[in-house]
Structures are given as C-alpha cells and as structure tokens.
BAFILO-415093 format. One line per field, with one value per residue: residue number from 1; residue in one letter; x, z, y of N, C-alpha, C in turn. Coordinates in Angstrom, 3 decimals, decimal comma. Each point is the difference from the previous one (the first is absolute). Last residue first. Layout:
# residues N
seq = c(NUM:...) $
type = c(A:...) $
nc1 = c(X:...) $
nc3 = c(Z:...) $
nc2 = c(Y:...) $
cac1 = c(X:...) $
cac3 = c(Z:...) $
cac2 = c(Y:...) $
cc1 = c(X:...) $
cc3 = c(Z:...) $
cc2 = c(Y:...) $
This chain:
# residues 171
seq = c(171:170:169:168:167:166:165:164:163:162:161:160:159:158:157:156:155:154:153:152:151:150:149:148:147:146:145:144:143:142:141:140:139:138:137:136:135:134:133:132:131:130:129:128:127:126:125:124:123:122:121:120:119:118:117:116:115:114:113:112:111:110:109:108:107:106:105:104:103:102:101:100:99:98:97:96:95:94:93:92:91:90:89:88:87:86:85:84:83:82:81:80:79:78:77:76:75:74:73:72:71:70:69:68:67:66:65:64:63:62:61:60:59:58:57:56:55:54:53:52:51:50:49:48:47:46:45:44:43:42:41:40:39:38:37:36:35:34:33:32:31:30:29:28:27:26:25:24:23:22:21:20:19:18:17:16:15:14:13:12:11:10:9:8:7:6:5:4:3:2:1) $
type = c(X:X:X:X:X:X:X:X:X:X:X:X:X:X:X:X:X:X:X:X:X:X:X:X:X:X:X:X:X:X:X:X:X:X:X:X:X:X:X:X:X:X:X:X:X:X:X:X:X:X:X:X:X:X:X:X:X:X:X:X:X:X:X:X:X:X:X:X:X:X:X:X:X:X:X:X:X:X:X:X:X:X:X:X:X:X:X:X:X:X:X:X:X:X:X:X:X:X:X:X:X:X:X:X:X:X:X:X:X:X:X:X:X:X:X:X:X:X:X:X:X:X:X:X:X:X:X:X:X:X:X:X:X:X:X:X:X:X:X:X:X:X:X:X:X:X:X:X:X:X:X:X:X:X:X:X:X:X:X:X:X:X:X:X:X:X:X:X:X:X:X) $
nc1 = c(27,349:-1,403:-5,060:-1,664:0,275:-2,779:-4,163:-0,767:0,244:-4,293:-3,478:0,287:-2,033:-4,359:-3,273:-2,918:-0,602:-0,603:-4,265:-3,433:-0,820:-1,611:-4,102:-4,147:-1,125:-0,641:-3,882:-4,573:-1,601:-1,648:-4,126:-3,619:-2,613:-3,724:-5,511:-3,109:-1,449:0,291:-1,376:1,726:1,924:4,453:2,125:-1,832:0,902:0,560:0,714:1,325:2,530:4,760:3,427:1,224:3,249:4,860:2,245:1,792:3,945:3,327:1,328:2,884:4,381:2,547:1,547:4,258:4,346:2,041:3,022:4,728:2,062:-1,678:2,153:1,614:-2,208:1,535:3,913:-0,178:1,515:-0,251:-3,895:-2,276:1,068:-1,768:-4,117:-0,666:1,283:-3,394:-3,353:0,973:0,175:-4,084:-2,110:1,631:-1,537:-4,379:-0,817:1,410:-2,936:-3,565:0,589:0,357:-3,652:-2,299:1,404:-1,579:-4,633:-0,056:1,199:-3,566:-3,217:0,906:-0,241:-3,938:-2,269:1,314:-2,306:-3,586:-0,047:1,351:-3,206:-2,335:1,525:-0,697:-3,862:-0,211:1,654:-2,075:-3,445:0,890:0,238:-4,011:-1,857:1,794:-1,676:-3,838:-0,119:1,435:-3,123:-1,751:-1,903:-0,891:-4,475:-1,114:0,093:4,118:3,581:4,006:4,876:1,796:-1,057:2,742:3,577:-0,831:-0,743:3,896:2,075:-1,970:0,816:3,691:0,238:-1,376:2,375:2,966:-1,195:-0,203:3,784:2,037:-2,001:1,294:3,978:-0,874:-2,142) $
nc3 = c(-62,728:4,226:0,218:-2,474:1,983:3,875:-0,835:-0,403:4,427:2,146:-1,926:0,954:4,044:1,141:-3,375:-3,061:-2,148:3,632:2,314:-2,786:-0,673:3,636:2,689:-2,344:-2,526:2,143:2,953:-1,967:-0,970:2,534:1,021:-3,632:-3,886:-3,690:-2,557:-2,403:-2,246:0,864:5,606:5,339:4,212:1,033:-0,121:1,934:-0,886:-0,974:-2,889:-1,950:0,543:1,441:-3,906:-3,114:1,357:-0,626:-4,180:-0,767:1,596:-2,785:-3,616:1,444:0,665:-4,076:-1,620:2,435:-1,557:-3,862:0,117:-0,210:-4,527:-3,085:-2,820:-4,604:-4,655:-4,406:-2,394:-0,662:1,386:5,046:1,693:-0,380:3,071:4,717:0,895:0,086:3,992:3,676:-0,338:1,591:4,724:2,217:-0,231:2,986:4,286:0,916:0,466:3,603:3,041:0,237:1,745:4,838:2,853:0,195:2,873:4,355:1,016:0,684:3,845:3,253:0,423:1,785:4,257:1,820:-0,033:3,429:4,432:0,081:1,102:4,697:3,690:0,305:1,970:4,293:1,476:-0,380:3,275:3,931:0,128:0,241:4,467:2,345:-1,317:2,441:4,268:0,397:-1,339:3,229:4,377:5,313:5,245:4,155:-1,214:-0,621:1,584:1,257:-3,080:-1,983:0,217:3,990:1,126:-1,541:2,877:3,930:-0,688:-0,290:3,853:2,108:-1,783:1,201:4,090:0,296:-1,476:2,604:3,337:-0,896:0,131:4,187:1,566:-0,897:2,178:4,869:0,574) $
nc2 = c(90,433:-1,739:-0,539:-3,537:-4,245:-0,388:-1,095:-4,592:-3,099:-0,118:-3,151:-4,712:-0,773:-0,775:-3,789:-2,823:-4,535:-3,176:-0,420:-1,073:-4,857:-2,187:1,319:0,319:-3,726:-4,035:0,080:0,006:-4,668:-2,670:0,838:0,171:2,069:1,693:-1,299:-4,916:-4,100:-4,694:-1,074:-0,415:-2,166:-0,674:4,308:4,661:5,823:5,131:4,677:4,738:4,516:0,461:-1,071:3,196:3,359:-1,625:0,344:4,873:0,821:-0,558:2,364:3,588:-0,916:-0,110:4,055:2,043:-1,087:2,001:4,102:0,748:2,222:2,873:3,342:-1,577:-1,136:1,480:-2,625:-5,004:-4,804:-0,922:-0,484:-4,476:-3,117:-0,624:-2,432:-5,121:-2,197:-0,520:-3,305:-3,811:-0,980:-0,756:-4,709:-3,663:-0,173:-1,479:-4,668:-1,686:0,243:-2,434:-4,587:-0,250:-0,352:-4,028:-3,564:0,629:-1,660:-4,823:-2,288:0,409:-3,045:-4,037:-0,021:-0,928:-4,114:-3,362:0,528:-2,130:-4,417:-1,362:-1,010:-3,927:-3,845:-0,865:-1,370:-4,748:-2,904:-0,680:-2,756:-4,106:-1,901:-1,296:-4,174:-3,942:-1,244:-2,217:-4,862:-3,372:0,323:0,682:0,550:2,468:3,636:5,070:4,980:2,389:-0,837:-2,983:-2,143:-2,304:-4,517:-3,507:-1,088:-2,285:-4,751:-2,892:-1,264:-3,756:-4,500:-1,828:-2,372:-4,394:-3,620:-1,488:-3,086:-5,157:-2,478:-1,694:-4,059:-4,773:-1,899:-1,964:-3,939) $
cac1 = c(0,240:1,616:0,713:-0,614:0,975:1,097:0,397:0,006:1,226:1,001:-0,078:0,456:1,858:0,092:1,004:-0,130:0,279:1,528:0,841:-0,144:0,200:0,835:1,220:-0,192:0,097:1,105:1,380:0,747:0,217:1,447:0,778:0,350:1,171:0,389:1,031:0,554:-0,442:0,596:-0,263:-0,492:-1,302:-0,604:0,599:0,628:-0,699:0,595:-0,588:-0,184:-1,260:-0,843:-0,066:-0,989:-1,512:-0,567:-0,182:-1,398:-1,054:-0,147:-0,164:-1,533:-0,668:0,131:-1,259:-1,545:-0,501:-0,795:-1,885:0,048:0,811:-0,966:-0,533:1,408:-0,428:-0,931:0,569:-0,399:0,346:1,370:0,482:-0,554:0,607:1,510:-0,193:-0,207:0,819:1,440:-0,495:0,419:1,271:0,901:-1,044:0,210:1,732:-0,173:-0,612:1,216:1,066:-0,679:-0,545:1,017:0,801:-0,751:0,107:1,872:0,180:-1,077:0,918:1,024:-0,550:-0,030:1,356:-0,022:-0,331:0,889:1,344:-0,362:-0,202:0,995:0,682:-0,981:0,084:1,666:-0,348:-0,959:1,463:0,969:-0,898:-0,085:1,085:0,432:-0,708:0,628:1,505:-0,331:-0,222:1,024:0,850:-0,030:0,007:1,387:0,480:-0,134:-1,096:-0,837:-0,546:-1,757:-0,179:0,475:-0,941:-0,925:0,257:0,310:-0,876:-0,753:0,577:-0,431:-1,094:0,664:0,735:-1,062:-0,709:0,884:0,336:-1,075:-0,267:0,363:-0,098:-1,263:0,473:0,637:-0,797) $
cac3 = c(-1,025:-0,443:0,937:-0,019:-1,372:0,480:0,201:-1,338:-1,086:0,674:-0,442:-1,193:-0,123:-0,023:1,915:0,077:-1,432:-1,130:0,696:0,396:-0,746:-0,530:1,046:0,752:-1,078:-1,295:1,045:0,441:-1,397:0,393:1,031:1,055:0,229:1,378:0,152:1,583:-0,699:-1,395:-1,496:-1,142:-0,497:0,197:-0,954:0,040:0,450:0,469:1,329:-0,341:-0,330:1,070:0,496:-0,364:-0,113:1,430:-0,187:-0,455:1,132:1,036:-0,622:-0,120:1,752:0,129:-0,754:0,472:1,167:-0,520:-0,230:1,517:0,916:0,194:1,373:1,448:1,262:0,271:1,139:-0,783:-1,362:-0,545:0,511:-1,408:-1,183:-0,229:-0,039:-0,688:-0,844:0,552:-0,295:-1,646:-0,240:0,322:-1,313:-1,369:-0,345:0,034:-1,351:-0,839:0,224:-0,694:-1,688:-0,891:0,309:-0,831:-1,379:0,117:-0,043:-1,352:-0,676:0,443:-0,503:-1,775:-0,420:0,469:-1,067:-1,765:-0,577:-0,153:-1,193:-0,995:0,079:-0,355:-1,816:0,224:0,198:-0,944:-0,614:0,632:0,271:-1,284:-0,792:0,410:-0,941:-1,465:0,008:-0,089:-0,450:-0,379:-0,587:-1,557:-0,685:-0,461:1,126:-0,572:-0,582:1,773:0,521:0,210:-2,118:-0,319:0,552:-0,808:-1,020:0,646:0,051:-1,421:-0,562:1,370:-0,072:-1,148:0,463:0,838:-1,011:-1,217:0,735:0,155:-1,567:-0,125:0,420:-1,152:-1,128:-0,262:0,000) $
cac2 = c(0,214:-0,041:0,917:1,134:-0,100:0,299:1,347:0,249:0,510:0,899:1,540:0,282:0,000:1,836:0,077:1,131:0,914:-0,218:0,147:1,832:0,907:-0,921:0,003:1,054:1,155:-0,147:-0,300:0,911:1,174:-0,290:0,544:-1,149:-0,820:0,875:1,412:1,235:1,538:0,706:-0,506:0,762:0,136:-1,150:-1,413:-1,177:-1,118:-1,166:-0,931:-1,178:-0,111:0,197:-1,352:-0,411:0,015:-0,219:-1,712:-0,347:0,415:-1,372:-0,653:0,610:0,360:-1,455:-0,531:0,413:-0,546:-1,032:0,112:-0,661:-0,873:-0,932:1,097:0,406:-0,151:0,802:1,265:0,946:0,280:0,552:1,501:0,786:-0,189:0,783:1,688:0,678:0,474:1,039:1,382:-0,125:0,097:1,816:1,278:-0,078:0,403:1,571:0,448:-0,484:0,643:1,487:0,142:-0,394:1,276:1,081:0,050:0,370:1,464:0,693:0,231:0,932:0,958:0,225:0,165:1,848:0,958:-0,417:0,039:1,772:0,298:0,080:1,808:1,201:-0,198:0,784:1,279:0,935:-0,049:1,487:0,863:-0,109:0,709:1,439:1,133:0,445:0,414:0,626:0,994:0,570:-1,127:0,751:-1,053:-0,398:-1,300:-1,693:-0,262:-0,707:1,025:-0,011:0,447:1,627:1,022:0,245:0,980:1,388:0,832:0,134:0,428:1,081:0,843:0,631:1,564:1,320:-0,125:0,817:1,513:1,103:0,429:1,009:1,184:0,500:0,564:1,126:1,210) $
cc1 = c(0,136:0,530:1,161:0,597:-0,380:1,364:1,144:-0,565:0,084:1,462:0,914:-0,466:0,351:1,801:0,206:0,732:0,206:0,343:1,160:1,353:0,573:0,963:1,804:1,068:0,359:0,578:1,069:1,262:0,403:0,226:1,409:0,908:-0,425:1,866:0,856:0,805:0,259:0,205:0,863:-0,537:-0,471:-1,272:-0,523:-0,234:0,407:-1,284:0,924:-0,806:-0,833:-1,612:-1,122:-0,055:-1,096:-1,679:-0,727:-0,429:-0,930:-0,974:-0,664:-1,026:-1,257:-0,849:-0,582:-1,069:-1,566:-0,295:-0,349:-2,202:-0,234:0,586:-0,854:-0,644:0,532:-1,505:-1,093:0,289:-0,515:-0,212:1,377:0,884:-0,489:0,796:1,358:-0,013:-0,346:0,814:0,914:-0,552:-0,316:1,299:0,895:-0,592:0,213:1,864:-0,155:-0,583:0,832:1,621:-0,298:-0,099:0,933:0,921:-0,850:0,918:1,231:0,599:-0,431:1,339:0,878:-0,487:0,309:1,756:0,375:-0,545:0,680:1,315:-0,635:-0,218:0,726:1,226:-0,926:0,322:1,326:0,107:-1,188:0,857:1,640:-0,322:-0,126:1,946:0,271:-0,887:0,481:1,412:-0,558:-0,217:1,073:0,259:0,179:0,619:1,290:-0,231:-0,313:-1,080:-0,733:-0,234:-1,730:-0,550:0,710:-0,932:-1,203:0,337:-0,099:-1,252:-0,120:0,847:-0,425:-1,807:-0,037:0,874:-0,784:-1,515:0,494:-0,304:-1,345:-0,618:0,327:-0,767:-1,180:0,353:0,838) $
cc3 = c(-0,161:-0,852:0,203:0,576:-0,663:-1,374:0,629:-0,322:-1,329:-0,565:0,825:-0,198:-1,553:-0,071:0,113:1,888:0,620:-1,113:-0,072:0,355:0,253:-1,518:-0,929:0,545:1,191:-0,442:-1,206:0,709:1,005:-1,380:-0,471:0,990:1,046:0,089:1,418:-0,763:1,460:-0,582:-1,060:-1,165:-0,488:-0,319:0,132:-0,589:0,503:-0,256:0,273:0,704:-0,531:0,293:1,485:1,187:-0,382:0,026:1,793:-0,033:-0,824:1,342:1,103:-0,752:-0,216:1,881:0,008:-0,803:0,751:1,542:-0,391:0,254:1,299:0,675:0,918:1,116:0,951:1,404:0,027:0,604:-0,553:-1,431:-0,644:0,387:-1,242:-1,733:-0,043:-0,491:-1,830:-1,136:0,267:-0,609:-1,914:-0,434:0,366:-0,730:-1,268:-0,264:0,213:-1,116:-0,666:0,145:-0,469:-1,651:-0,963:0,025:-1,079:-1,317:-0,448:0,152:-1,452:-1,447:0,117:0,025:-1,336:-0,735:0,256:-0,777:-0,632:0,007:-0,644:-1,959:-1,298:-0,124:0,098:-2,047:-0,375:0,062:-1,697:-1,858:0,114:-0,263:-1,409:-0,136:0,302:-0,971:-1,104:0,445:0,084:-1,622:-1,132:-0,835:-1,654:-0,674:-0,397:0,836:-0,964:-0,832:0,932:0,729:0,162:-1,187:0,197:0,209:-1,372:-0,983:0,254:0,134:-1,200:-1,194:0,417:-0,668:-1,979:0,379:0,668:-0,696:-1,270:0,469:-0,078:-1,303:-0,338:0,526:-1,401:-1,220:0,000) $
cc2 = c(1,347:0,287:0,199:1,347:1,148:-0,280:0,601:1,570:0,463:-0,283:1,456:0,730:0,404:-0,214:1,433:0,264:1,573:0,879:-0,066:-0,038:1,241:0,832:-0,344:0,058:0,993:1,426:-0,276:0,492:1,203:0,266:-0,065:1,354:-1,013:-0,825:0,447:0,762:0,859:1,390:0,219:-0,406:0,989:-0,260:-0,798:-1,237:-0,745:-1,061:-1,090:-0,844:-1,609:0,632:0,373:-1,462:-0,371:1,305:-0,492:-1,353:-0,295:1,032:-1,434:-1,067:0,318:0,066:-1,246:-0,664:0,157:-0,700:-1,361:0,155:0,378:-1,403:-1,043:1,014:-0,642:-0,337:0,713:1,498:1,139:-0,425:0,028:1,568:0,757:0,005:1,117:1,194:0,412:0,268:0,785:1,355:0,054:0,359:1,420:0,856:0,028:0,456:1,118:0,557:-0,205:0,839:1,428:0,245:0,082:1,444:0,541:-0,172:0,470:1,560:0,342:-0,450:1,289:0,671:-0,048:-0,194:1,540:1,132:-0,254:0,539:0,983:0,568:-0,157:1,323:1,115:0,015:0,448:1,538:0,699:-0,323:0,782:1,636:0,057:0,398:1,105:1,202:0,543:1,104:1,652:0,851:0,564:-0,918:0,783:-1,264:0,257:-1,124:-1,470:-0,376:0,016:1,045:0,935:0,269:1,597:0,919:-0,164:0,714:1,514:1,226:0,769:1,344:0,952:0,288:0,466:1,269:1,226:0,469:1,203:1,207:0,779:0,718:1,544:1,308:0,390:0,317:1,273) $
C-alpha cells in the first residue's frame, strides 16, 4: 500500500494543481470546469485581433511608401524638365545677342511657369481612386502629392532662382 499511496498522493496534488491554473484561465463569472476547446478559441480570438492590427498596419505602411514613391517619381520628373528647360533656354540667350539682357530671367519664368501648373493642380478636385467612376473628373490624392509635392517641388526651387540673381548681380 505504501508505494500505491505515495503515487496517489503524486497523482491528486498535480490535479489540485491543474485545477488552480485552469480555474485562473475563467472569469468569476465561468465554471472552473474549461475545456480545452474553448481555450484554443479564446487564443485563436487574441491571435485574430493581434492579425487584424497587424494588417492595418501593413496597409498604413504601403500606403505611406506609395506616397513617398509618388513623391519621388514627381520629383525626379520636375528635376529633369527644369534642368532641360534651363539649358534650353540658356542656350537660345547666348546664341541670339539680342537677348543678353534676359540671362539668369528664364529661371523666374520656369517659377512662374510651375506656380501656374501648382494652381491649376489646387483648383482641381480630388477624388477617390478606389471608388471613382470612369467618367469622375478630378486627381487622386497620391496624383496630386506626385504632380504638387513631387513635380512643383523640384521644377520651381526659390534656391536656383536666388543663385541665379545673385549671378546677375555680379555681372
């Protein structure tokens, strides 16, 4: 008997046990009788909510690096149109001497040229992409953020127009 004792003693203490940390898992309002599917649901339930955040947050972050490459893109394409209009222009002034008075002015025009491009863009509507019809009149958000931030913002810098009085002014 003793040794069918001790086991039994093992056996009821490690229930007494079981039960204590099960009946933690149960709200005062449950039995402390749970089972084990209903365990697995209420982690199935945190590890859903916890995929829910995550996956708003994936979209807030593509969506942010979208923007950002919208930025970009409009930016590299406003540099380029300014640097080629630039040197276009520098180039028609020094072949025709009769508008040597007009070196370091194509800058301003190229400033004036790109506000108007940022006014029409801010008379424009916005819509949204996602559920705009065919026939909608208007940009997207992340069009504009292209053309506005992205573009404007490159094509029509006040830096290159200040060195380019201040070259002016030396002359």
């Amino acid at each position: 008997y003793r040794g069918m004792t001790s086991g039994l003693n093992k056996i009821l203490v490690l229930l007494a046990i079981l039960l204590v940390n099960v009946s933690a898992f149960t709200s005062p309002h449950q039995s402390s009788s749970i089972s084990a599917g209903s365990l697995f649901a209420k982690q199935q339930k945190k590890q859903s909510a916890a995929a829910g955040r995550n996956l708003v947050i994936r979209q807030q972050l593509s969506d942010m690096i979208a923007d950002m490459a919208a930025v970009g893109a409009g930016a590299v394409a406003g540099a380029i149109s300014r640097y080629q209009l630039g040197n276009i222009a520098t180039r028609i002034i020094a072949e025709d001497k009769r508008l040597s008075g007009l070196t370091g002015w194509h800058t301003a025009a190229i400033n004036i040229f790109g506000s108007f491009i940022l006014g029409s863009l801010a008379g424009t509507p916005t819509i949204d992409a996602s559920t705009a019809k065919p026939d909608a009149r208007g940009i997207s958000t992340r069009m504009r953020l292209m053309a506005g931030v992205g573009f404007c913002g490159s094509f029509t810098t006040f830096s290159t127009f200040s060195v380019d009085i201040v070259g002016m002014l030396n002359s």
